[in-house]
C-alpha angles and dihedrals in degrees: 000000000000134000097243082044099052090042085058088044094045089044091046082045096053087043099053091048090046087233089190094065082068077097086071100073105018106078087057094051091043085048094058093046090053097043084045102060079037084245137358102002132215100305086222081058094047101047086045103049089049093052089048089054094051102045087048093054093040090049082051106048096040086052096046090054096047093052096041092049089111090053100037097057087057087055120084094202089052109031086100079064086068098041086049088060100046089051082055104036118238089252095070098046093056086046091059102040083060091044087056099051091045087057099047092049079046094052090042097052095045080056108058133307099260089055082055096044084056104043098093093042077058094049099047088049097054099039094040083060096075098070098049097096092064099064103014147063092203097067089118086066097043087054085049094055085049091062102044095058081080098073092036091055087039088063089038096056097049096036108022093206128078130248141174093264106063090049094046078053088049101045085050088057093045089061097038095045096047083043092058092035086054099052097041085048087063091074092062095045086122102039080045090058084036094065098020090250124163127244134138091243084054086043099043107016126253090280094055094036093058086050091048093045089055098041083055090057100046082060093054100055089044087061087047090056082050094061106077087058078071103036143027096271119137152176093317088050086049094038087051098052092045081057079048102061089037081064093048099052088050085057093054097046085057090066130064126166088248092042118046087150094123107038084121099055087047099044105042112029092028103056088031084065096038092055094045086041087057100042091044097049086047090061110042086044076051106049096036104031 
């Protein structure tokens, strides 16, 4: 295979695996590593945290793709998903989905040996995920619990203990995370009824969704608010999440039942900046507090 070939296939690869959403989950997990040296950590923990985090998602998304094949070519929002994966041959995207759990055991062991002990807990997690669709409405949490394993294993890998703030952090990205799903959910309600696949949209209806999708917000930044009662957090970090849930109710007034027009717009700019925005507010309180 040639070099210009393999740069297509590695470009097709990093498109079908969104490898741009990895800003989901990485401030949180930057923000734990942080809170958890009690400001910059060991840069070898860091690097190595990072890289943890990436090869996890990647290993994820490219599985979630492989086993949803059947459902995404029915869908007119994911069919690109199956021609991806035909430009790159479903070979190598197993191969690298292995590849990319080997190297995530591999990350979490050279870390510390609680981060190794966990490692296999974390992968059945993120790749159990994936089926749930097809037997439950609560998919969106158990995405969320996916995610939020990034700011637990964070703490984990620059402190190798537990404590109460990483899983306040990852409580905060369980209820963002299902409140986003659920409105970006909203968009496949009828692919969802098509193929007798679960969702809450599907569950509740778009109206109630959307309720339950901003009900779910207002709890996160609730917990958020919690967090500085366990940290040192302090007035820029409040003052930060307050700008938070301003953003938030700006996303939500973005999307109606009869208008669902600019789910894009709230679910990928919005909560990118929201994620940056929390990470970035964390570390300066952090670093001039």
């Amino acid at each position: 295979m040639g070099i210009s070939q393999a740069v297509k296939k590695t470009r097709s690869l990093f498109d079908l695996i969104k490898f741009s959403h990895t800003i989901f989950s990485l401030p949180f997990a930057v923000m734990s590593a942080f809170l958890a040296a009690g400001g910059m950590p060991d840069s070898k923990q860091f690097l190595l945290i990072l890289a943890a985090l990436i090869t996890a998602r990647s290993a994820a998304m490219s599985f979630n793709r492989l086993i949803d094949t059947k459902y995404d070519v029915h869908n007119p929002r994911t069919a690109y998903r199956v021609t991806l994966q035909n430009k790159i041959g479903r070979k190598n995207v197993w191969t690298f989905t292995v590849l990319c759990m080997v190297l995530f055991i591999t990350f979490a062991w050279l870390l510390n040996s609680l981060a190794f002990y966990m490692s296999p807990l974390a992968i059945m997690v993120i790749l159990g995920y994936s089926y749930t669709k097809r037997f439950t409405h609560l998919s969106h949490f158990v995405l969320g619990f996916a995610l939020a394993l990034s700011p637990i294993g964070a703490w984990i890998g620059v402190q190798g203990t537990l404590a109460v703030t990483p899983f306040l952090l990852a409580l905060a990205v369980v209820l963002w995370t299902a409140g986003f799903d659920i409105i970006y959910a909203c968009q496949d309600l009828e692919h969802d009824i098509k193929l007798n696949l679960y969702s809450i949209p599907k569950k509740l209806g778009l109206k109630r969704a959307l309720i339950l999708s901003g009900t779910l917000h207002l709890l996160m930044v609730i917990v958020l608010l919690i967090l500085p009662y366990y940290t040192d957090l302090g007035i820029m970090y409040t003052i930060g999440i307050y700008s938070v849930a301003a953003l938030l109710l700006y996303e939500h007034s973005l999307v109606r039942p009869k208008n669902l027009s600019k789910i894009n717009t709230a679910f990928f700019t919005i909560n990118g900046i929201i994620s940056i925005g929390i990470m970035g507010i964390t570390l300066i309180d952090l670093f001039t507090g």
